[in-house]
ROSETI-613892 format. One line per field, with one value per residue (C-alpha): residue number from 1; residue in one letter; x, y, z. Coordinates in Angstrom, 1 decimal. Layout:
// ROSETI-613892
num = (NUM,...)
residu = (A,...)
X = (X,...)
Y = (Y,...)
Z = (Z,...)
This chain:
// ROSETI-613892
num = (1,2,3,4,5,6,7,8,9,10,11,12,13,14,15,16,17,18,19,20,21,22,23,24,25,26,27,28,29,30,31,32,33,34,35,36,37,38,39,40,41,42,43,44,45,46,47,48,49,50,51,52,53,54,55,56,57,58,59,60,61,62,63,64,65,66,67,68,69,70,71,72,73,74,75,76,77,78,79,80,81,82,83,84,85,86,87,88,89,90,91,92,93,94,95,96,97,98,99,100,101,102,103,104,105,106,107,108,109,110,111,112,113,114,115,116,117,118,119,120,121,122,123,124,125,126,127,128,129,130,131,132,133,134,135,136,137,138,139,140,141,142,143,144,145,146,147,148,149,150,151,152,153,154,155,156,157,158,159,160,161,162,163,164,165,166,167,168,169,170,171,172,173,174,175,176,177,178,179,180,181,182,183,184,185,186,187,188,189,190,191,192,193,194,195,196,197,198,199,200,201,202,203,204,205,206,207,208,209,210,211,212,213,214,215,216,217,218,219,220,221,222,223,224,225,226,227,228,229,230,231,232,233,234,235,236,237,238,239,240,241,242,243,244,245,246,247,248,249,250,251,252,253,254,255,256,257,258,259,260,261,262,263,264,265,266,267,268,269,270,271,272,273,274,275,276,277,278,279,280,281,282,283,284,285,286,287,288,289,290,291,292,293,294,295,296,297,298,299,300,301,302,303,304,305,306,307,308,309,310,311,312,313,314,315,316,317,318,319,320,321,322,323,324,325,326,327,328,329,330,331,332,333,334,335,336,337,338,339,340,341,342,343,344,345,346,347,348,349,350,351,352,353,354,355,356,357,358,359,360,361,362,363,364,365,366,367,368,369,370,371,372,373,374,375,376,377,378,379,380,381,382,383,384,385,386,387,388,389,390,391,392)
residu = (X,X,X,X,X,X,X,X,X,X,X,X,X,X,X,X,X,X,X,X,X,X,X,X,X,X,X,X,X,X,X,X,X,X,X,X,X,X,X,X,X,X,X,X,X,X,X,X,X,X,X,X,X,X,X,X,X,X,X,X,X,X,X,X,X,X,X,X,X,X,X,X,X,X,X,X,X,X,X,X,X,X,X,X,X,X,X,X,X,X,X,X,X,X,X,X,X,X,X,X,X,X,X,X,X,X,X,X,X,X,X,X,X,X,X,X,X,X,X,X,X,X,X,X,X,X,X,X,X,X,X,X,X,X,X,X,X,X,X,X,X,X,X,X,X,X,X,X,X,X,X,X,X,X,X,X,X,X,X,X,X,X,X,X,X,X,X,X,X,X,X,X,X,X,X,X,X,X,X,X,X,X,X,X,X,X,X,X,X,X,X,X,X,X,X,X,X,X,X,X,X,X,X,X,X,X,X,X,X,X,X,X,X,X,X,X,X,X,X,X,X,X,X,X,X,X,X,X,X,X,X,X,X,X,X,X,X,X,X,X,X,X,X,X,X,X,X,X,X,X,X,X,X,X,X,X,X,X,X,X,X,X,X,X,X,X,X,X,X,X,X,X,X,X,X,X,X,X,X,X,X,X,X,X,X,X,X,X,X,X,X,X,X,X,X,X,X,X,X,X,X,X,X,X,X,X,X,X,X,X,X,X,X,X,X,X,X,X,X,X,X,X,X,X,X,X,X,X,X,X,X,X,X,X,X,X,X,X,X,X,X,X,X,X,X,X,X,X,X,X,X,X,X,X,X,X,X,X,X,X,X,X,X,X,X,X,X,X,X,X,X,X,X,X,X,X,X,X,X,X,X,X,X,X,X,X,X,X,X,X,X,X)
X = (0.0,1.1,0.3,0.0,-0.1,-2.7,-2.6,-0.9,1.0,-0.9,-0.4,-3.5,-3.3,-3.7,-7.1,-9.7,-12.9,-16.3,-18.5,-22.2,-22.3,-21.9,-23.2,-27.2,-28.2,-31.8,-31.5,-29.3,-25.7,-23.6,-21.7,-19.7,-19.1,-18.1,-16.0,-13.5,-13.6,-12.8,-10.2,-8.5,-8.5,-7.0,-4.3,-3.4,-2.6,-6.3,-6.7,-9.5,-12.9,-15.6,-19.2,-22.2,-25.2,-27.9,-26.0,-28.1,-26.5,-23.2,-21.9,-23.1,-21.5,-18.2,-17.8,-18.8,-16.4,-13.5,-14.5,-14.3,-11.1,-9.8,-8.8,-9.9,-6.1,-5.1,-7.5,-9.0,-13.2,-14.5,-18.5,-20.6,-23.1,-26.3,-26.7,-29.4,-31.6,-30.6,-33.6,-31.8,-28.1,-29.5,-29.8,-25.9,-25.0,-28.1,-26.5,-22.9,-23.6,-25.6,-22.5,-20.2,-22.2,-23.1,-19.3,-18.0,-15.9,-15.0,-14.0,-14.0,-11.2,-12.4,-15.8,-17.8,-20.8,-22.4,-23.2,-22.7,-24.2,-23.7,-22.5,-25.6,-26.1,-23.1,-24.4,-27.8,-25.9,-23.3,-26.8,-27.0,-23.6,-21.9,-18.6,-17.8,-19.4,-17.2,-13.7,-15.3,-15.2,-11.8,-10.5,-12.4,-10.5,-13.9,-13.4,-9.9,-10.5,-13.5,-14.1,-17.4,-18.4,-19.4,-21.3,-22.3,-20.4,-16.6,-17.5,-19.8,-17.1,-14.5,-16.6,-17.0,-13.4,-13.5,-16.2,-14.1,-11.1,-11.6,-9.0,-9.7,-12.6,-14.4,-15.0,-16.4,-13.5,-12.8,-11.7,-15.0,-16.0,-12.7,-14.2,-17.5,-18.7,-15.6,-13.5,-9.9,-10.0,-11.8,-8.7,-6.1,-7.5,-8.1,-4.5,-3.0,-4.7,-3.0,-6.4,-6.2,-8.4,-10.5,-12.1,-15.3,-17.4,-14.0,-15.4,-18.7,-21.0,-19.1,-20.0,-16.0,-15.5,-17.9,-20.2,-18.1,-19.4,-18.4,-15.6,-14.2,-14.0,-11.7,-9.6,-8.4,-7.9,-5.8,-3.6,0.0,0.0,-2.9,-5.0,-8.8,-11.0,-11.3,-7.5,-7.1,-9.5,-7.5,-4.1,-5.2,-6.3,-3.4,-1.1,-2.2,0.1,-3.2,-5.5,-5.0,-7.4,-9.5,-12.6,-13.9,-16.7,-15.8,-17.3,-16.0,-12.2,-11.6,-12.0,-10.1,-7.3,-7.0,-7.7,-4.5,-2.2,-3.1,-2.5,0.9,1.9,0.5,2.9,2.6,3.4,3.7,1.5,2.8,1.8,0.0,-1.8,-3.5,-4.2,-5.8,-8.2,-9.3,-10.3,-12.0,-13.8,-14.4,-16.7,-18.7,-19.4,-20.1,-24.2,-24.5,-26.3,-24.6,-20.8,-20.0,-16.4,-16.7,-15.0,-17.3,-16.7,-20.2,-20.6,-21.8,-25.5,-26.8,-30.0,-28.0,-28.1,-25.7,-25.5,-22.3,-23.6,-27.2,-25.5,-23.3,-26.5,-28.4,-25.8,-25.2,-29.0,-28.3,-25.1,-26.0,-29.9,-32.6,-32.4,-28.7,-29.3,-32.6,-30.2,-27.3,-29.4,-31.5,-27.8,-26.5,-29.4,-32.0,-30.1,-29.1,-30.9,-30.5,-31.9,-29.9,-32.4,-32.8,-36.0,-34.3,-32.9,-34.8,-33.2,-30.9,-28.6,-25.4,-24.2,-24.1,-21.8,-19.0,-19.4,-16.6,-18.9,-21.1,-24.0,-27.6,-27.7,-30.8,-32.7,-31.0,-31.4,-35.3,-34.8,-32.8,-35.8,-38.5,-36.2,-35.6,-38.3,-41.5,-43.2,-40.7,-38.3,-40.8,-41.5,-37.9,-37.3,-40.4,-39.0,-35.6,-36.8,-38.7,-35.8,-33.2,-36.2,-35.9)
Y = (0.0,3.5,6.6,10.5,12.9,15.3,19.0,17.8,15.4,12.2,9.2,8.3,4.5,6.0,3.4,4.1,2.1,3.2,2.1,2.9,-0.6,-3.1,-6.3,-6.7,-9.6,-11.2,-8.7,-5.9,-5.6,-9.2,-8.7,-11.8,-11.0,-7.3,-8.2,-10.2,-7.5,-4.8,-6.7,-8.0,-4.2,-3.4,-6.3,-4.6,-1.5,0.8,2.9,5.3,4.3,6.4,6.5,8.6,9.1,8.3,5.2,2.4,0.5,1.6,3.3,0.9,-2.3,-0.3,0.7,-3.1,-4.8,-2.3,-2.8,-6.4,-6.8,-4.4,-2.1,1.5,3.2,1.6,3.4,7.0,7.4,9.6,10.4,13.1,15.3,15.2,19.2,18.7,17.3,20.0,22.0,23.8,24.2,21.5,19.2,19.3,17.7,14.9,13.8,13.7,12.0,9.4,8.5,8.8,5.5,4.0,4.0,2.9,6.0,8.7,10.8,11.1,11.6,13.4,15.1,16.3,18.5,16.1,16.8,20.7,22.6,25.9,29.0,30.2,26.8,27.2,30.3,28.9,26.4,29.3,30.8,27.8,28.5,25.1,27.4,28.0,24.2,22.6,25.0,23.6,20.0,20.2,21.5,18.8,16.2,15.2,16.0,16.1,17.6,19.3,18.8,18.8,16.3,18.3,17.0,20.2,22.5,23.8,27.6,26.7,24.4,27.1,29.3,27.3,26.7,30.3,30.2,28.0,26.9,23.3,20.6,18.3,18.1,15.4,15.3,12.8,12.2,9.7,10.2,10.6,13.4,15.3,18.4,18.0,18.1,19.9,18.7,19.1,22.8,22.1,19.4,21.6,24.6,22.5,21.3,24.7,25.7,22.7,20.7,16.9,15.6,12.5,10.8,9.4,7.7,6.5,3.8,5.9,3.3,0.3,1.7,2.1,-1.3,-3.6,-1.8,-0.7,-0.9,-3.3,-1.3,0.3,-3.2,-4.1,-1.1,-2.1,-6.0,-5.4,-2.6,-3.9,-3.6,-6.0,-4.3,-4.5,-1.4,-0.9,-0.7,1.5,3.8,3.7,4.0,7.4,8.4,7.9,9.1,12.7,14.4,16.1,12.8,11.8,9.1,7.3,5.7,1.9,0.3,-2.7,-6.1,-8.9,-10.3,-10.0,-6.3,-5.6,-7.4,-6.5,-2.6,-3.2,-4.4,-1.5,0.4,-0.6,-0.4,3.0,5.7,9.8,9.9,6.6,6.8,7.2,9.1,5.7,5.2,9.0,8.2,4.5,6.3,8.5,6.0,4.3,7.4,8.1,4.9,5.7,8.8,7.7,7.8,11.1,13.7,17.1,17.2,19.4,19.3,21.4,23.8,26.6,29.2,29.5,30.2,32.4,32.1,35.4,33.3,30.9,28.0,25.5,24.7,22.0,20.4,20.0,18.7,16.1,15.0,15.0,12.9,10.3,9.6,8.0,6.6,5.2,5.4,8.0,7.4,8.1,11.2,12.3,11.6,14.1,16.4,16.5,16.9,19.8,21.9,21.7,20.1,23.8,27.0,28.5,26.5,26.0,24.2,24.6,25.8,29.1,29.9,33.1,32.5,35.4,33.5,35.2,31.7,30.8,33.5,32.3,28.4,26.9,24.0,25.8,24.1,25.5,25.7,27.1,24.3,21.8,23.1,23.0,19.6,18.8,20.6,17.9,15.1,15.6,18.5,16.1,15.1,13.2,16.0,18.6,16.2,15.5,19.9,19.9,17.9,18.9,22.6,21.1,19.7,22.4,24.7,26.5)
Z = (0.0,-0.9,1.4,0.8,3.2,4.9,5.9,9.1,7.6,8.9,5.7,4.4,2.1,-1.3,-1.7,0.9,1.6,0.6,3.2,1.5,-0.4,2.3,0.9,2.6,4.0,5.1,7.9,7.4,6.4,6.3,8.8,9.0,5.0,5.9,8.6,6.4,3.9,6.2,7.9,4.9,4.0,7.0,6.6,3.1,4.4,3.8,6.8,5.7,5.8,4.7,6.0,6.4,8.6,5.9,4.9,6.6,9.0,8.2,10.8,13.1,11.3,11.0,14.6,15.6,13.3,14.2,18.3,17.7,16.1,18.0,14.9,16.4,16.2,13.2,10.9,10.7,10.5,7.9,8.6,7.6,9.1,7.3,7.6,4.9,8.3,10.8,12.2,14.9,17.1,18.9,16.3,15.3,18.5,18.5,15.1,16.2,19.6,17.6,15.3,17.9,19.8,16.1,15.5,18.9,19.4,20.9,18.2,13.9,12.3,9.5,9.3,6.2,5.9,3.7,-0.1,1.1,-2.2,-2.2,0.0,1.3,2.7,4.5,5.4,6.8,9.1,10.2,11.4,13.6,14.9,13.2,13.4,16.9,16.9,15.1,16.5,19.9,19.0,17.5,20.5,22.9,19.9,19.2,15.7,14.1,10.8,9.2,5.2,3.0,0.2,-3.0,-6.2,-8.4,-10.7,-10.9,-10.0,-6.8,-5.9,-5.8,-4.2,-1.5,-1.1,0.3,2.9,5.5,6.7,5.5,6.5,3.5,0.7,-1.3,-4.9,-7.5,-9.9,-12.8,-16.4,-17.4,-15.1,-16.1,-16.9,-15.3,-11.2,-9.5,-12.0,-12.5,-12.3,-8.2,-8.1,-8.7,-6.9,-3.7,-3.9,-4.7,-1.1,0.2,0.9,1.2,-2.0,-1.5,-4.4,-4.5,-7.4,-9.5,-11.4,-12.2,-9.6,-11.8,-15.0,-15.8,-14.8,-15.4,-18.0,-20.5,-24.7,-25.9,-28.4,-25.1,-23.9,-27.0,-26.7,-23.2,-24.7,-27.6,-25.6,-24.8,-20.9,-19.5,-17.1,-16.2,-16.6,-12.8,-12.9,-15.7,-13.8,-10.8,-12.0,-13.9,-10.6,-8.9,-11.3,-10.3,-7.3,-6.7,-5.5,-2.2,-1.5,-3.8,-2.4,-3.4,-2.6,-2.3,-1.2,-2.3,-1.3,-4.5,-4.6,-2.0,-3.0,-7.0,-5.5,-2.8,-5.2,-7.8,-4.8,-4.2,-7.3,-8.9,-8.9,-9.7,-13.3,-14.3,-17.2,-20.8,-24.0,-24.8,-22.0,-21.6,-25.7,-24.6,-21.9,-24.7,-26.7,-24.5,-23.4,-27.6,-27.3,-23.9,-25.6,-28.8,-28.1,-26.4,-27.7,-27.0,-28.0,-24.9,-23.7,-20.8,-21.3,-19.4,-22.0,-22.2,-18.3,-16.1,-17.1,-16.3,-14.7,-12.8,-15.8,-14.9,-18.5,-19.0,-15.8,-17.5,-20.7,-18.8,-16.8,-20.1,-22.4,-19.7,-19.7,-23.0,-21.9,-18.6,-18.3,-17.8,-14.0,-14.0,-16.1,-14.0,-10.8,-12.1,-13.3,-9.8,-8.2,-10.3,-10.3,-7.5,-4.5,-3.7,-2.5,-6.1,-8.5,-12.0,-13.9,-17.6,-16.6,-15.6,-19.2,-20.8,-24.2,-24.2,-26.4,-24.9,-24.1,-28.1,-28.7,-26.6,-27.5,-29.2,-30.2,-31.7,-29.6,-29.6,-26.5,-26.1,-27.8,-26.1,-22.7,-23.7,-24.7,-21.5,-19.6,-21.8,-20.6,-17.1,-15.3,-14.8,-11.8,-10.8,-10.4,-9.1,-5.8,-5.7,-5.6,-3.1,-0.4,-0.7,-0.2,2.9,4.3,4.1,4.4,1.0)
């Protein structure tokens, strides 16, 4: 297992374990399954495991394996407060003394503000006092580092960079998703601020290693160097100085032990001229049915209404690429789980976003397509009770 470092210089193993796809039993979580997952994990060198309060069972199964084996100090707890479910000061504590006994502990290594959107979210829970709560808790050692997971565009994601002292941040990060979510403009700028980066979503939910077309597939067979898809994924990953953790969910033995050997054997900069041209190809032939030929490239942003236009096109192409539920999910991510909304729904048709597009997209028809596709019942309920629960 390889390690990079933290702000305060603590090593972190390079492959960290996603702990939201625990295989489910009859009852709940196998635990006797999880249990030799985790600790075969832990044998191999992983000492980050990532959980959340909304993950069910989760917490609970982690703490009890790591209490039983006796594994507490060998591994650092990342959890996440769900912020999106606090009603009042009081209701910061009743969430973190809940983990705290769910996970056996008496303190979480790393804690995230949980899928944190936008600034004036931050805002609403600085209304709550979550600052001088969270500076109170790292001084009790109750919390050692503060961070937030983020899934929405690269200019929100800077922007919040700015709002906090953050310890460490959470993005979703593969080759697809280069220029799209934070992207590797939130990557760099996080790094540049010296911010730990964790990865999450690497393999696109197994879509980059299991459900590739069939010509991607054929790409990665007839290259020189044999590697699986999941492996090609990582070691891109890993070859940036910028990545600090990458996230897996893993469960199966099998996981675990191909991911820990790619982990021991990835380096910074290991990847040749051939290998960036082979991910390309393979990305050429994921991409080959979408709809909108948007790079990403932003040079069509700011929206004067808020439009989060590359985010909508990315959410709108990977509806043909991985499903309309993967497609409705994005979009619902990138443009209503946030106080302002940046649906397509918001576009008046200036058309100042069609002078600046490289592409030459029509952007405005295709946002009214993406607005057919994706703003239906569904979607309004979805914006309904999300408004509820972070009272928007």
């Amino acid at each position: 297992m390889q390690y990079r470092s933290d702000k305060y210089g603590n090593r972190l193993s390079i492959l960290g374990y996603g702990c939201m796809r625990f295989t489910q039993g009859v009852t709940g979580i196998d635990l006797k399954k999880t249990e030799r997952e985790i600790c075969t994990a832990i044998e191999h060198g992983v000492n980050y495991f990532d959980t959340a309060y909304i993950y069910p069972g989760s917490e609970a199964a982690l703490g009890e394996i790591l209490e039983r084996n006796n594994l507490r100090d060998r591994v650092y707890i990342a959890t996440k407060l769900p912020h999106y479910m606090i009603k009042s000061a009081d209701s910061m504590e009743k969430f973190f003394s809940e983990e705290l006994k769910r996970l056996k502990t008496d303190h979480v290594d790393y804690y995230l503000m949980h899928m944190l959107t936008d600034p004036k979210t931050w805002d609403r829970l600085k209304a709550f006092g979550i600052v001088e709560w969270l500076e109170e808790k790292k001084k009790s050692g109750a919390i050692r580092q503060v961070g937030f997971s983020y899934h929405g565009n690269s200019d929100t994601f800077l922007s919040l960079l700015e709002v906090y002292d953050w310890d460490f941040c959470q993005i979703q990060y593969n080759y697809l998703d280069e220029h799209s979510q934070a992207g590797v403009t939130g990557l760099k700028r996080a790094h540049e601020k010296g911010l730990p980066v964790v990865i999450m979503e690497p393999l696109r939910g197994g879509r980059l290693a299991n459900k590739l077309p069939p010509k991607a597939l054929k790409e990665i067979e007839k290259y020189p160097v044999k590697r699986s898809p999941a492996e090609w994924s990582f070691r891109w990953l890993w070859n940036q100085p910028e990545v600090t953790c990458v996230l897996s969910g893993m469960n199966s033995l099998e996981m675990v032990e191909e991911n820990a050997k790619t982990a021991s054997e990835a380096t910074i900069g290991a990847f040749t001229k051939e290998d960036f041209a082979l991910i390309e190809r393979v990305k050429a032939e994921i991409n080959a049915n979408q709809k909108i030929g948007c790079t990403g490239c932003r040079y069509c942003m700011p929206c004067p209404k808020g439009v989060d236009i590359p985010g909508i096109f990315a959410a709108y192409n990977r509806r043909y690429s991985d499903g309309k539920l993967r497609g409705l999910i994005d979009y619902f991510m990138c443009t209503s789980v946030r106080k302002e909304k940046t649906c397509a729904s918001n576009c008046v048709k200036c058309g100042k976003c069609e002078t600046h597009c490289p592409q030459g997209i029509e952007i405005r028809k295709e946002l009214e397509n993406a607005k057919k596709a994706f703003e239906g019942p569904l979607y309004h309920i979805g914006k309904k009770i999300v408004g509820w629960f972070m009272k928007y």
